[in-house]
N, CA, C and O atoms as a Tripos MOL2 file, in Angstrom:
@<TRIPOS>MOLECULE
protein
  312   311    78     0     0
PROTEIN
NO_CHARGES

@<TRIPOS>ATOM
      1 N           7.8890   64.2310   38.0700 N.3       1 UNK1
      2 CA          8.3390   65.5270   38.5650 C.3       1 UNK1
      3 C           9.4930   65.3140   39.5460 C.2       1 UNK1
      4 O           9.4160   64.4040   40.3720 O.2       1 UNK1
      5 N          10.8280   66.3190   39.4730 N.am      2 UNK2
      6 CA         11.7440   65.6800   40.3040 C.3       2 UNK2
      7 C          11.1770   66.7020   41.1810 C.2       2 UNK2
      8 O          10.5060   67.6870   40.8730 O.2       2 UNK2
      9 N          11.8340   66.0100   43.1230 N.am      3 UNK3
     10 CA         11.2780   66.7310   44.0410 C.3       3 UNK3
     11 C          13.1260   67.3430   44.7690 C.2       3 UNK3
     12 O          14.1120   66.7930   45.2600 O.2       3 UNK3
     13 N          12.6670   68.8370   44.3940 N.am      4 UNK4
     14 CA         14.0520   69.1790   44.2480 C.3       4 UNK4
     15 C          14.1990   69.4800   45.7200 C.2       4 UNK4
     16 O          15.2770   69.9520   46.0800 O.2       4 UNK4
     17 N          13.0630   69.2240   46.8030 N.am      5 UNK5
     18 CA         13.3790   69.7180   48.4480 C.3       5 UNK5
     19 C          14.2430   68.2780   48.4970 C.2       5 UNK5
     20 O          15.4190   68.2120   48.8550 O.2       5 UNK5
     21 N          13.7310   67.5660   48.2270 N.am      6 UNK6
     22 CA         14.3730   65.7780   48.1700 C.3       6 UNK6
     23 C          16.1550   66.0630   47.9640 C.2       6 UNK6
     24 O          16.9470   65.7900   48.8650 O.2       6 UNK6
     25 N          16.4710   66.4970   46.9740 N.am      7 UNK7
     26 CA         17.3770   65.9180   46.4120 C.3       7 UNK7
     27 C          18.2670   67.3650   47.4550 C.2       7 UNK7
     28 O          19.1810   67.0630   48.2230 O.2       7 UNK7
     29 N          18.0100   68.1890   47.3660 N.am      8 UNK8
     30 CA         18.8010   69.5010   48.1820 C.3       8 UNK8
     31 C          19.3800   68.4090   49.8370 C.2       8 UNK8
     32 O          20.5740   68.2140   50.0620 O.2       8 UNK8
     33 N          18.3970   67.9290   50.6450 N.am      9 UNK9
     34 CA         18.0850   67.5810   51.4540 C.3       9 UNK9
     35 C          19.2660   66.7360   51.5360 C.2       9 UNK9
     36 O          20.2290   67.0570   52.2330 O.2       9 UNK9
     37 N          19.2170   65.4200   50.6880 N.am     10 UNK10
     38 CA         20.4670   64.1020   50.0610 C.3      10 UNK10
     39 C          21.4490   64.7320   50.1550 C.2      10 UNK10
     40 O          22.0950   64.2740   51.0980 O.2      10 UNK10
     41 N          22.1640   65.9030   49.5030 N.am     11 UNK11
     42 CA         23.2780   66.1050   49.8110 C.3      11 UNK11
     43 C          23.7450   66.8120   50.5430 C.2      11 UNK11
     44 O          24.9740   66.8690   50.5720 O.2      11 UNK11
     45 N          22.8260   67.7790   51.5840 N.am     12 UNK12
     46 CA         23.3410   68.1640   52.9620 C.3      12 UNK12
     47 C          23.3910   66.8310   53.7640 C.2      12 UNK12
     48 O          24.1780   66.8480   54.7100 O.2      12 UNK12
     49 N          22.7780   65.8130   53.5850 N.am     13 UNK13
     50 CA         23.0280   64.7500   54.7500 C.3      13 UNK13
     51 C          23.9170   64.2150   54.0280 C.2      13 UNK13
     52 O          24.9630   64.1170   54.6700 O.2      13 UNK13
     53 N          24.0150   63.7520   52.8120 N.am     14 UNK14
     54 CA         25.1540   63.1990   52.5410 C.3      14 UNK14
     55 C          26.6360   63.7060   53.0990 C.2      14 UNK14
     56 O          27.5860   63.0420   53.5130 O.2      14 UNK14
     57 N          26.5250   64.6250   53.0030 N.am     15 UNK15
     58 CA         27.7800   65.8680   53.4350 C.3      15 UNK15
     59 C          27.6990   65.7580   55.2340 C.2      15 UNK15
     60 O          28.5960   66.4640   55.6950 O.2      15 UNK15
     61 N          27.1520   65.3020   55.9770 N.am     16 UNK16
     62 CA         26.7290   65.3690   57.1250 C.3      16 UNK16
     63 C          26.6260   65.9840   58.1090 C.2      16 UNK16
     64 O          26.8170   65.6090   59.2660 O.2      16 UNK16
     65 N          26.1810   67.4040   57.5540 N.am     17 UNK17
     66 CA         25.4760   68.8060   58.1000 C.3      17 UNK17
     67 C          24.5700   68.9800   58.0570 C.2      17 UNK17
     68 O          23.7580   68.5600   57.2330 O.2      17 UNK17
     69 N          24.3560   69.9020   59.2480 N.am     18 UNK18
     70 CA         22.8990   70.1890   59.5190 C.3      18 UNK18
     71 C          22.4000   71.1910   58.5510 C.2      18 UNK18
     72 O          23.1500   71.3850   57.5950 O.2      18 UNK18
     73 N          20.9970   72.0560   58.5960 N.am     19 UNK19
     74 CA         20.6270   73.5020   57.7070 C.3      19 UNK19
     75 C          21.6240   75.0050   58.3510 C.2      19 UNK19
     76 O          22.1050   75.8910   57.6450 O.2      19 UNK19
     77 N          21.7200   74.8720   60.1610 N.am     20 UNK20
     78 CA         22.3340   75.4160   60.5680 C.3      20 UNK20
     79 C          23.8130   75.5940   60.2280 C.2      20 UNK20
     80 O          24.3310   76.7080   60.1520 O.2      20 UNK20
     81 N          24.4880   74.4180   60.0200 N.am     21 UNK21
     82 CA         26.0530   74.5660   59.6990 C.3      21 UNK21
     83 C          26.2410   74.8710   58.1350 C.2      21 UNK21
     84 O          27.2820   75.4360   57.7980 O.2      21 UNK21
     85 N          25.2210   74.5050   57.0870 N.am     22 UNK22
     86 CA         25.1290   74.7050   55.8420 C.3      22 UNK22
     87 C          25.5620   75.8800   55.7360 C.2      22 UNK22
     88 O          26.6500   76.1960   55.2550 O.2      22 UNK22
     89 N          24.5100   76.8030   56.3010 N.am     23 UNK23
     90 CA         24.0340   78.3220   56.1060 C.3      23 UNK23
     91 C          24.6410   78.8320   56.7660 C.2      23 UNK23
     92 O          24.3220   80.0200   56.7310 O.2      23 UNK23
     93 N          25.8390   78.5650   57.7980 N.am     24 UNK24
     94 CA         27.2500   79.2050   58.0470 C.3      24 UNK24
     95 C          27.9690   79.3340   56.9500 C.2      24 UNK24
     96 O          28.2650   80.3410   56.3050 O.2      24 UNK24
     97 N          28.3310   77.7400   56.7330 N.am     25 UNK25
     98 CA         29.3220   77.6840   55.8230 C.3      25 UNK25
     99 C          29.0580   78.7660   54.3680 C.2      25 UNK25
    100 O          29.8370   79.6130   53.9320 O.2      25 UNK25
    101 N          27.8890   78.4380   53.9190 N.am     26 UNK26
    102 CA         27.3770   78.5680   52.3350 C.3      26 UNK26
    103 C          26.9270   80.4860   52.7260 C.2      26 UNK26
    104 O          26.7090   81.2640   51.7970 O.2      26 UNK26
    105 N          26.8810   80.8480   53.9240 N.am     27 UNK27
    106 CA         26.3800   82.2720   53.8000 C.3      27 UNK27
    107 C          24.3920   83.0190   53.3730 C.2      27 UNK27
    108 O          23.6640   84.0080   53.4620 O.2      27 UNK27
    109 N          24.4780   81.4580   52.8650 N.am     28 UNK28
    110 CA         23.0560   81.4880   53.3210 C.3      28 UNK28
    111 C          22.1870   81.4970   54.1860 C.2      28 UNK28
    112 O          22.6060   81.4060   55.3400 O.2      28 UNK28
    113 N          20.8800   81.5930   54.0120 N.am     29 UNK29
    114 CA         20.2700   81.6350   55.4110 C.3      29 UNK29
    115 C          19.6330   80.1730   56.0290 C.2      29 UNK29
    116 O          19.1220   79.5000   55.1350 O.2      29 UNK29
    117 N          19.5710   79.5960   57.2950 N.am     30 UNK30
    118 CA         18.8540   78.3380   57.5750 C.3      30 UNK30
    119 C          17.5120   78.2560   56.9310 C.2      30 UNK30
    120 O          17.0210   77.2820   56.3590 O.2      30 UNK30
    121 N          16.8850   79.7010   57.1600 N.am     31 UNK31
    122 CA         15.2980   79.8790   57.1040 C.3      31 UNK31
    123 C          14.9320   79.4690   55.3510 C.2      31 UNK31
    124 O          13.9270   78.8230   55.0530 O.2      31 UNK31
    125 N          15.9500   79.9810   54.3010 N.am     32 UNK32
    126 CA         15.7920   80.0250   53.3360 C.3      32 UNK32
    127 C          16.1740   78.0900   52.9080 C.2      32 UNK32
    128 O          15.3900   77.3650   52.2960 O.2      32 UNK32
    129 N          17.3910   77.7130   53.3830 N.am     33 UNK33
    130 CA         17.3630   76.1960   53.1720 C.3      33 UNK33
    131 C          16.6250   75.5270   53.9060 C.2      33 UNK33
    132 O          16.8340   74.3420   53.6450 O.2      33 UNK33
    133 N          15.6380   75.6640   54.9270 N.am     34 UNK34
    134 CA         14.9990   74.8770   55.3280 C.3      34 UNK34
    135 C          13.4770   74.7930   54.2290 C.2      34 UNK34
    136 O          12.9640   73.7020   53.9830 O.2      34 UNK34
    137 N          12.9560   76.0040   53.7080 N.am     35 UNK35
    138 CA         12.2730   76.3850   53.1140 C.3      35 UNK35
    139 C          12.4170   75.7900   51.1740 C.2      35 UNK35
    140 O          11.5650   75.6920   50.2910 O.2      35 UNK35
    141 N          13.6670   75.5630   51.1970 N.am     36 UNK36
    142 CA         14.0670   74.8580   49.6740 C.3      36 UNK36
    143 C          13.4490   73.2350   49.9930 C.2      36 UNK36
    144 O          12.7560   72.5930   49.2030 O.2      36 UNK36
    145 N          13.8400   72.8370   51.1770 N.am     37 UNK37
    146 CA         14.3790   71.4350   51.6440 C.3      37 UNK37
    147 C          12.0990   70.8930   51.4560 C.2      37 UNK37
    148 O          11.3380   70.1100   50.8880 O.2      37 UNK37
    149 N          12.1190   71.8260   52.2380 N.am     38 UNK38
    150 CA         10.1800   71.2730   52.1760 C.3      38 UNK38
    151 C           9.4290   71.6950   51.1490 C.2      38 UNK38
    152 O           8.2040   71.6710   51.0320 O.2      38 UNK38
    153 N          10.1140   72.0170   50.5390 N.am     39 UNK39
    154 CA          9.6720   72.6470   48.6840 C.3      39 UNK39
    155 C           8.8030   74.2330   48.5900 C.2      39 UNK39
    156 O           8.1310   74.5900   47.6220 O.2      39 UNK39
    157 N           8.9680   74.8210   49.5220 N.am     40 UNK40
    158 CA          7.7240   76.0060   50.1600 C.3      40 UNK40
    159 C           8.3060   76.6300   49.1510 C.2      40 UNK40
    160 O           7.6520   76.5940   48.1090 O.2      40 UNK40
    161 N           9.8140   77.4680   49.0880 N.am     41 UNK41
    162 CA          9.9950   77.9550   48.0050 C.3      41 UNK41
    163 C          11.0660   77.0980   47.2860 C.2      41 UNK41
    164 O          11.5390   76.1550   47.9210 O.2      41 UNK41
    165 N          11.6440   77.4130   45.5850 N.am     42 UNK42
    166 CA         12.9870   76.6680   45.7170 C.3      42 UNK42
    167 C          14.0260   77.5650   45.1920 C.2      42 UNK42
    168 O          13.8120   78.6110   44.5790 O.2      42 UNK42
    169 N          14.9650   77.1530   45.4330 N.am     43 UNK43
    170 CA         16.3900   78.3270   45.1400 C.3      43 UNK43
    171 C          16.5240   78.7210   44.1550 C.2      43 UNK43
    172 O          16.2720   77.8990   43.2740 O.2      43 UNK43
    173 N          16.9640   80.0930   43.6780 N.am     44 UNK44
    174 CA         17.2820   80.6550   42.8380 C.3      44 UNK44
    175 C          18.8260   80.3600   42.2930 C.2      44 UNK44
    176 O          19.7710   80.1510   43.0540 O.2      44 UNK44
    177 N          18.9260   80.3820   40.7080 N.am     45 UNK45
    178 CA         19.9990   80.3350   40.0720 C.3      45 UNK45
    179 C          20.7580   80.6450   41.3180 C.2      45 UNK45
    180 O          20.6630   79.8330   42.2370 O.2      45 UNK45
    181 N          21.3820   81.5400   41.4520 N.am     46 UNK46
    182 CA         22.5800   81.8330   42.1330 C.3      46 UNK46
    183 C          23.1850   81.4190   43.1970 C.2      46 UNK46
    184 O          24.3650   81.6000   43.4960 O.2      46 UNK46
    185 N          22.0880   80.6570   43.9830 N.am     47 UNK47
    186 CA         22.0800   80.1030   45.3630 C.3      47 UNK47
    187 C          22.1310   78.7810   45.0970 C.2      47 UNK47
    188 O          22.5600   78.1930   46.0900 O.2      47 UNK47
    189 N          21.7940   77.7660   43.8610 N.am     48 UNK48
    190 CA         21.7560   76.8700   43.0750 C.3      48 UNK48
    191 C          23.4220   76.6460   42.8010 C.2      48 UNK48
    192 O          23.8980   75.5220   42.9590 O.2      48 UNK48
    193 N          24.4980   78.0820   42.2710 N.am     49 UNK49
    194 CA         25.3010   77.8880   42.6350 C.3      49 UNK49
    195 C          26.3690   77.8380   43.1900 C.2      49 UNK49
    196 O          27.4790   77.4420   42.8340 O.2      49 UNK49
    197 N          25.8220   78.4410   44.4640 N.am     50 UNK50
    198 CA         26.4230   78.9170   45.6760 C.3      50 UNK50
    199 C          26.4030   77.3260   46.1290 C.2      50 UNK50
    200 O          27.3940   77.0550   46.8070 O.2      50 UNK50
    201 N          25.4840   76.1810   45.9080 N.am     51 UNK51
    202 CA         25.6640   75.3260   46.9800 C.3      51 UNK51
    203 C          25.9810   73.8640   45.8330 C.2      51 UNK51
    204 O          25.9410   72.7080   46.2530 O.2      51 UNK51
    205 N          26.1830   74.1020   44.8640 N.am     52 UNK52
    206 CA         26.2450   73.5400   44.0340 C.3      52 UNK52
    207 C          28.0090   73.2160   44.0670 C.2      52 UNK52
    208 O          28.4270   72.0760   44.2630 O.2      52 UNK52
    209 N          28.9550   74.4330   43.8400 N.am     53 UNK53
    210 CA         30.1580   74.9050   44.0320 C.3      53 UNK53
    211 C          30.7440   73.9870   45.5720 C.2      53 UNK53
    212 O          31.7060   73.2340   45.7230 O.2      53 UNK53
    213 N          29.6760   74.4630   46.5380 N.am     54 UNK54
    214 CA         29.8280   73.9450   48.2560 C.3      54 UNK54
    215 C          29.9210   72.3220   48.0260 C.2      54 UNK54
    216 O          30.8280   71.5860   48.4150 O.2      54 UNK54
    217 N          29.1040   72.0710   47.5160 N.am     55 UNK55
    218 CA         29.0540   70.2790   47.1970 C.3      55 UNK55
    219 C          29.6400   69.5640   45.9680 C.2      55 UNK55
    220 O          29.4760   68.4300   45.5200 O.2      55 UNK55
    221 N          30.5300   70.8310   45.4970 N.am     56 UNK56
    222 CA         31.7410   70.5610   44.4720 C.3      56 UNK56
    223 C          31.0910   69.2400   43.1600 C.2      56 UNK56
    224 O          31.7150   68.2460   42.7900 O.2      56 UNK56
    225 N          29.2800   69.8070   42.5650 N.am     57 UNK57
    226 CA         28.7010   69.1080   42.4590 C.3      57 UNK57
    227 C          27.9820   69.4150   40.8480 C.2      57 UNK57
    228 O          27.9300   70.6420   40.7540 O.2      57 UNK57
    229 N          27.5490   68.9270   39.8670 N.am     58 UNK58
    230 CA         26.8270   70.3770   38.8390 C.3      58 UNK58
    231 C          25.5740   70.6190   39.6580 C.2      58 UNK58
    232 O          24.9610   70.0100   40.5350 O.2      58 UNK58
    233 N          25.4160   72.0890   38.8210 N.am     59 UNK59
    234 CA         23.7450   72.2810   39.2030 C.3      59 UNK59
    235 C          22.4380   70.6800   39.4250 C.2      59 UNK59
    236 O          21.8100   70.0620   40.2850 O.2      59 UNK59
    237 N          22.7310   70.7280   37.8350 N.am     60 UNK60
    238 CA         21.5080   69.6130   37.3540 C.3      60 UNK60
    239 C          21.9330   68.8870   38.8210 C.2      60 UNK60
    240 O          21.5180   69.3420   39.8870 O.2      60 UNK60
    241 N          22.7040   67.8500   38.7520 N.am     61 UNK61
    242 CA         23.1050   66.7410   39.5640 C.3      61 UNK61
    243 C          21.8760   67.4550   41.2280 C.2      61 UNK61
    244 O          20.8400   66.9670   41.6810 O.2      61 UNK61
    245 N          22.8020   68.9440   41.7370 N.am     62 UNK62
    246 CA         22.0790   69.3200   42.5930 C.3      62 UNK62
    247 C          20.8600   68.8760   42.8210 C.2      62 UNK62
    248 O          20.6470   67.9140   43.5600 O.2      62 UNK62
    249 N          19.9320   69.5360   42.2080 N.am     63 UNK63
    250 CA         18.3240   69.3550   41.5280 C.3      63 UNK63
    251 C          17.8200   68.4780   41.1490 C.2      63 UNK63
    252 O          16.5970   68.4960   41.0050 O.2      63 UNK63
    253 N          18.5320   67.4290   40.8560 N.am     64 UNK64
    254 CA         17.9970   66.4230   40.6030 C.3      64 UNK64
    255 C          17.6960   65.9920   38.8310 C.2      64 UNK64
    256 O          17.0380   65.0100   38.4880 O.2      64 UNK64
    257 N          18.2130   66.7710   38.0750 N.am     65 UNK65
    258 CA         17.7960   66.6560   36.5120 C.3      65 UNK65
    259 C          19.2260   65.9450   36.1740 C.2      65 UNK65
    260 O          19.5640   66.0550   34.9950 O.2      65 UNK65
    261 N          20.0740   65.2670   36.9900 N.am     66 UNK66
    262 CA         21.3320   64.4750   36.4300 C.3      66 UNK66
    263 C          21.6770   63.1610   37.7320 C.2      66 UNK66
    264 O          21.5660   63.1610   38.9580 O.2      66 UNK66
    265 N          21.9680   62.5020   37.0850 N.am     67 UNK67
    266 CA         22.6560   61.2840   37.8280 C.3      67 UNK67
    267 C          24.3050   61.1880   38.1620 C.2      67 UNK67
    268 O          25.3260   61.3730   37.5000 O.2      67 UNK67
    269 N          24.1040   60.9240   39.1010 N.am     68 UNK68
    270 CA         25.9170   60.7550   39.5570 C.3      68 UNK68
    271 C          26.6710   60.3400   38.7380 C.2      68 UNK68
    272 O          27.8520   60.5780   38.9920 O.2      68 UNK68
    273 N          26.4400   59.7080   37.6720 N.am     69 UNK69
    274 CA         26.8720   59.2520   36.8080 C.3      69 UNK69
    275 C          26.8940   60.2720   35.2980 C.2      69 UNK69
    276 O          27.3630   60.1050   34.1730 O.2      69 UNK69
    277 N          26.2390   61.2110   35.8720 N.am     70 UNK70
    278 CA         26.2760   62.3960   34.3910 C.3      70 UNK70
    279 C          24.8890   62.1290   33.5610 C.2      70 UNK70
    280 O          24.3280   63.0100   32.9090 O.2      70 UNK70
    281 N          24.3660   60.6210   33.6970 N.am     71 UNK71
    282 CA         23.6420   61.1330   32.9470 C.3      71 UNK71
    283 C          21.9530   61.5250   33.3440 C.2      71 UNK71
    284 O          21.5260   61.4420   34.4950 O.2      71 UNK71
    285 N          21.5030   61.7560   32.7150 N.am     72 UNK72
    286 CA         19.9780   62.7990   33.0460 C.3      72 UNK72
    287 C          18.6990   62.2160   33.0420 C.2      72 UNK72
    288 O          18.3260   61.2950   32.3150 O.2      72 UNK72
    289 N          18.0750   62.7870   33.8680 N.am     73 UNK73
    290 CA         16.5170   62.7530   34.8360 C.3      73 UNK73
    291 C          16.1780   63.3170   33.5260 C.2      73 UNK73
    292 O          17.0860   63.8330   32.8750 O.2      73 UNK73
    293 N          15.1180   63.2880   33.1100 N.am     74 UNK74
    294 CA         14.4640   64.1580   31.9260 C.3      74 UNK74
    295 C          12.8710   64.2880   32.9070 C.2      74 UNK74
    296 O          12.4010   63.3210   33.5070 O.2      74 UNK74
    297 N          12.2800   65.5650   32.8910 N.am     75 UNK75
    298 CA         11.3760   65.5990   33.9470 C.3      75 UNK75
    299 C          10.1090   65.4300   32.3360 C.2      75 UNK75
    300 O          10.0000   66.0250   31.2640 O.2      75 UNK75
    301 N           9.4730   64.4260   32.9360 N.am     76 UNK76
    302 CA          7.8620   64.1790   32.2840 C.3      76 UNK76
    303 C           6.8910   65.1750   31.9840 C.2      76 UNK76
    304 O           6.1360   65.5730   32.8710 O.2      76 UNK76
    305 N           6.8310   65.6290   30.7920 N.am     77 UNK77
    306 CA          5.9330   66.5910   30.2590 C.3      77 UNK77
    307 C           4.5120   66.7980   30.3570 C.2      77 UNK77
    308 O           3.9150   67.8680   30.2380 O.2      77 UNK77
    309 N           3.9260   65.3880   30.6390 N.am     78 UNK78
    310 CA          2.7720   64.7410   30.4600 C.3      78 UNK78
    311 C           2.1830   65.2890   31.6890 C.2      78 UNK78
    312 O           1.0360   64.9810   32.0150 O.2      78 UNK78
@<TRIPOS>BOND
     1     1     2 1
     2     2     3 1
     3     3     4 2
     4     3     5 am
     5     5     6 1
     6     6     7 1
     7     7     8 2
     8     7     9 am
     9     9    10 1
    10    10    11 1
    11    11    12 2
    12    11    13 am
    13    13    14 1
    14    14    15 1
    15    15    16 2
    16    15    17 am
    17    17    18 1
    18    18    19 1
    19    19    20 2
    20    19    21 am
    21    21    22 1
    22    22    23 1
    23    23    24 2
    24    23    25 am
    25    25    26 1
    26    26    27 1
    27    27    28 2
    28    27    29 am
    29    29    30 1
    30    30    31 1
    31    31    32 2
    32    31    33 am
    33    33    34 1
    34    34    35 1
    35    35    36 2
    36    35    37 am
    37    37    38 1
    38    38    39 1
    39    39    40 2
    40    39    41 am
    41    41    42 1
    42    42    43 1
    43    43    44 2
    44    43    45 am
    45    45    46 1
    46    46    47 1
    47    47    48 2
    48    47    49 am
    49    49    50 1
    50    50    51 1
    51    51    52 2
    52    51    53 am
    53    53    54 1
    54    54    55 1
    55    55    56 2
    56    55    57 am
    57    57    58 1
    58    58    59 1
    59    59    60 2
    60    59    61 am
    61    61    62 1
    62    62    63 1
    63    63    64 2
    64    63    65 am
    65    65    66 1
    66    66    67 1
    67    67    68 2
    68    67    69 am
    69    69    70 1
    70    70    71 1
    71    71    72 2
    72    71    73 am
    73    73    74 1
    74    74    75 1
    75    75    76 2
    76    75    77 am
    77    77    78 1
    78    78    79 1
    79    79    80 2
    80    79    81 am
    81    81    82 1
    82    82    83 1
    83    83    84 2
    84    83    85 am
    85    85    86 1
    86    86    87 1
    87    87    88 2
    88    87    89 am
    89    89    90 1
    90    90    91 1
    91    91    92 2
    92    91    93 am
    93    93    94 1
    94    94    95 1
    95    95    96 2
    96    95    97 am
    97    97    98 1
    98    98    99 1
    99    99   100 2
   100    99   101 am
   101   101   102 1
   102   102   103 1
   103   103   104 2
   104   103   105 am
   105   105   106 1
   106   106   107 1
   107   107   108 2
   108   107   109 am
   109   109   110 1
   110   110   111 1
   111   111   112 2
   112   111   113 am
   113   113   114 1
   114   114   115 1
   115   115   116 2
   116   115   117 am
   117   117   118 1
   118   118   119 1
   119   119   120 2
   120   119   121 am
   121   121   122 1
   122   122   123 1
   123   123   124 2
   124   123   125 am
   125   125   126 1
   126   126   127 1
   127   127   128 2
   128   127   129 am
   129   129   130 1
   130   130   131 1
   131   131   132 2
   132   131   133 am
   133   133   134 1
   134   134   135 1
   135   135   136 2
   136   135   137 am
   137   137   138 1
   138   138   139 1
   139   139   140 2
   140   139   141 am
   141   141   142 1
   142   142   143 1
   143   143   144 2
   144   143   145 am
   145   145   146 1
   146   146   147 1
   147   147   148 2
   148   147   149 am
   149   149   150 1
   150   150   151 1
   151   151   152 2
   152   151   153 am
   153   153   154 1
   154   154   155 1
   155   155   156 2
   156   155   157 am
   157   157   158 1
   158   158   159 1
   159   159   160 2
   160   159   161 am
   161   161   162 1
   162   162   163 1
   163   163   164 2
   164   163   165 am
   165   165   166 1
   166   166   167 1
   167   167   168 2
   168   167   169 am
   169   169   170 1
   170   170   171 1
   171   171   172 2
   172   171   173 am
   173   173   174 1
   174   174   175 1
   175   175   176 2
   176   175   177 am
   177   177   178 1
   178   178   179 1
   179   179   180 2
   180   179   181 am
   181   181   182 1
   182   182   183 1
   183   183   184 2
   184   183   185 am
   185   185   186 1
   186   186   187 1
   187   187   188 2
   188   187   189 am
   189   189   190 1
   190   190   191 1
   191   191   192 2
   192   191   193 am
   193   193   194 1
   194   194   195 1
   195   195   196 2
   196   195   197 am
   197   197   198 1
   198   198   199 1
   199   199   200 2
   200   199   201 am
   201   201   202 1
   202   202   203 1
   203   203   204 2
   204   203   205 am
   205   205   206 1
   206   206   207 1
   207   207   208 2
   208   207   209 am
   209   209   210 1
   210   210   211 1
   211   211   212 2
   212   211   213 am
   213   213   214 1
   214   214   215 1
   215   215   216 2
   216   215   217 am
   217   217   218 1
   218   218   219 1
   219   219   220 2
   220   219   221 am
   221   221   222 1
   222   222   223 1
   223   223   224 2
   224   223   225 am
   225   225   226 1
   226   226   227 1
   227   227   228 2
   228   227   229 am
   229   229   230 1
   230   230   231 1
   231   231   232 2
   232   231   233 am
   233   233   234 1
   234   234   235 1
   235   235   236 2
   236   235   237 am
   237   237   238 1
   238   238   239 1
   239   239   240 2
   240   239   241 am
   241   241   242 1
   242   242   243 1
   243   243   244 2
   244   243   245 am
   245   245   246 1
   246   246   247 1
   247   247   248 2
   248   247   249 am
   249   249   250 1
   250   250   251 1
   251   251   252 2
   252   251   253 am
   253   253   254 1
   254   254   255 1
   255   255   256 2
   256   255   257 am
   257   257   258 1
   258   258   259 1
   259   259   260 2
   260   259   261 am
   261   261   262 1
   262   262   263 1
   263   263   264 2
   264   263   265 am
   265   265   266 1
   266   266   267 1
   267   267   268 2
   268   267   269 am
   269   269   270 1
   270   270   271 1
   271   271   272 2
   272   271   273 am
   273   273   274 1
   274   274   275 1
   275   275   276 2
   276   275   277 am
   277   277   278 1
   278   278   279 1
   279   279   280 2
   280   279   281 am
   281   281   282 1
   282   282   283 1
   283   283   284 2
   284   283   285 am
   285   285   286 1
   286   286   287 1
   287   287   288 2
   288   287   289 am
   289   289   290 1
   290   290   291 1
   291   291   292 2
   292   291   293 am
   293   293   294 1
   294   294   295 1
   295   295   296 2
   296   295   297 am
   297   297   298 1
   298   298   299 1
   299   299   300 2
   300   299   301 am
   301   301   302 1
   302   302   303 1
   303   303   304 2
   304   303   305 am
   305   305   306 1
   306   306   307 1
   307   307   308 2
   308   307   309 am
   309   309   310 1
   310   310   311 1
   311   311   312 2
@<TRIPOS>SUBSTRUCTURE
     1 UNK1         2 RESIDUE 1 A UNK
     2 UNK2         6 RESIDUE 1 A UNK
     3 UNK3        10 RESIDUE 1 A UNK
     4 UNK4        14 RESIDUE 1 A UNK
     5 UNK5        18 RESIDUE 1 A UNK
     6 UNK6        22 RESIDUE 1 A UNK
     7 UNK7        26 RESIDUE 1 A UNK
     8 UNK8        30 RESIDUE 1 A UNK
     9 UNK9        34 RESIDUE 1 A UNK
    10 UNK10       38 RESIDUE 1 A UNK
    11 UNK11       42 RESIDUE 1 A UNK
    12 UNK12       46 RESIDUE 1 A UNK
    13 UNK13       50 RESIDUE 1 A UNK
    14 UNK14       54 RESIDUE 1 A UNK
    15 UNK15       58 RESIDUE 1 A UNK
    16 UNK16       62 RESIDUE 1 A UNK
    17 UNK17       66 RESIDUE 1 A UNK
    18 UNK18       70 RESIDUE 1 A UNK
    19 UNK19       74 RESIDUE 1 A UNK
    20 UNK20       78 RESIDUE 1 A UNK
    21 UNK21       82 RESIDUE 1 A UNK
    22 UNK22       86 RESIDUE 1 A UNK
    23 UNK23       90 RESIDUE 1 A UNK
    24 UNK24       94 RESIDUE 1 A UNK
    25 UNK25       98 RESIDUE 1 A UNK
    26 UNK26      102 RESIDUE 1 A UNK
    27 UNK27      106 RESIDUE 1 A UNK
    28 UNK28      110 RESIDUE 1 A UNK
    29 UNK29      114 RESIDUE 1 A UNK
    30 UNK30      118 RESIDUE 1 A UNK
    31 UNK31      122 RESIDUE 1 A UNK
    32 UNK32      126 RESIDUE 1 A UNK
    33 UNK33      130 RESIDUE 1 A UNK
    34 UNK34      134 RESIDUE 1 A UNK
    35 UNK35      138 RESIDUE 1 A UNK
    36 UNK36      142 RESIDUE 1 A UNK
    37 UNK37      146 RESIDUE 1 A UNK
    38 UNK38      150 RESIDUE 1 A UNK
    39 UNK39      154 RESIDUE 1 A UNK
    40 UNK40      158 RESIDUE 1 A UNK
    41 UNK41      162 RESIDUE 1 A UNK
    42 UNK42      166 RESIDUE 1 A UNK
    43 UNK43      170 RESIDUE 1 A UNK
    44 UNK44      174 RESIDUE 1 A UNK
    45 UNK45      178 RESIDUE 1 A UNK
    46 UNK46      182 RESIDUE 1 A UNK
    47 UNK47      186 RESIDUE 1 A UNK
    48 UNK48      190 RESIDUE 1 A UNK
    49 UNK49      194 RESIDUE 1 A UNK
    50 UNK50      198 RESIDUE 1 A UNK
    51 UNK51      202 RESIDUE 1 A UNK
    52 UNK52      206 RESIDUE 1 A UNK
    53 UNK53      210 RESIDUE 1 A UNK
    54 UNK54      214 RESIDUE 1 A UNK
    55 UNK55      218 RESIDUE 1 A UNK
    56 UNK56      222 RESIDUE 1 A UNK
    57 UNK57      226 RESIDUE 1 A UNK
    58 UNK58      230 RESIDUE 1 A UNK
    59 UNK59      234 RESIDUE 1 A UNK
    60 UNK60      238 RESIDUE 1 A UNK
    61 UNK61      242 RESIDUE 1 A UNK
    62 UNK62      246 RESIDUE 1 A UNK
    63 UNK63      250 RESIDUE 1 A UNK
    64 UNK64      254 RESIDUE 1 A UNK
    65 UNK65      258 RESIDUE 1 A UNK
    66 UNK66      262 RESIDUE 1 A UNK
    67 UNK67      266 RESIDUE 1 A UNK
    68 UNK68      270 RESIDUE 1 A UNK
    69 UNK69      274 RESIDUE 1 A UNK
    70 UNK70      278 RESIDUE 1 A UNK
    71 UNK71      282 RESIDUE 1 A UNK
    72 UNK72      286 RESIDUE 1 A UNK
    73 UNK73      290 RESIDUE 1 A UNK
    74 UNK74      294 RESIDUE 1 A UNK
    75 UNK75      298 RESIDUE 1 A UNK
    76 UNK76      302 RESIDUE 1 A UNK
    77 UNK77      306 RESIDUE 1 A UNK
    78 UNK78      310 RESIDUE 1 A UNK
């Protein structure tokens, strides 16, 4: 199972912002990315690519269903 609070998390620090400066920048809310980041809820399409766009990044890659390299996480059915 990919852990998509994980991977959200990687590229705000990668980027080296806080949830606070994110959710300036991105127009989102802290409460709502802090809440993606610990898996409580997780983002919707649109906000997927609202920050996706921000981290000039694809979705998948975002989320975790792609590798920096393009190619793909396939999540375990089993």
């Amino acid at each position: 199972m990919i852990d998509i609070g994980a991977s959200l998390k990687f590229h705000r620090e990668e980027k080296g912002i806080s949830q606070s400066e994110l959710a300036k920048l991105t127009g989102l809310t802290q409460q709502n990315i802090s809440r993606w980041e610990h898996n409580v809820h997780i983002p919707n399409a649109h906000d997927c690519a609202i920050l996706a766009r921000f981290y000039d990044i694809s979705i998948d890659y975002l989320i975790g269903l792609e590798n920096e390299d393009g190619s793909k996480n396939w999540i375990d059915s089993n």
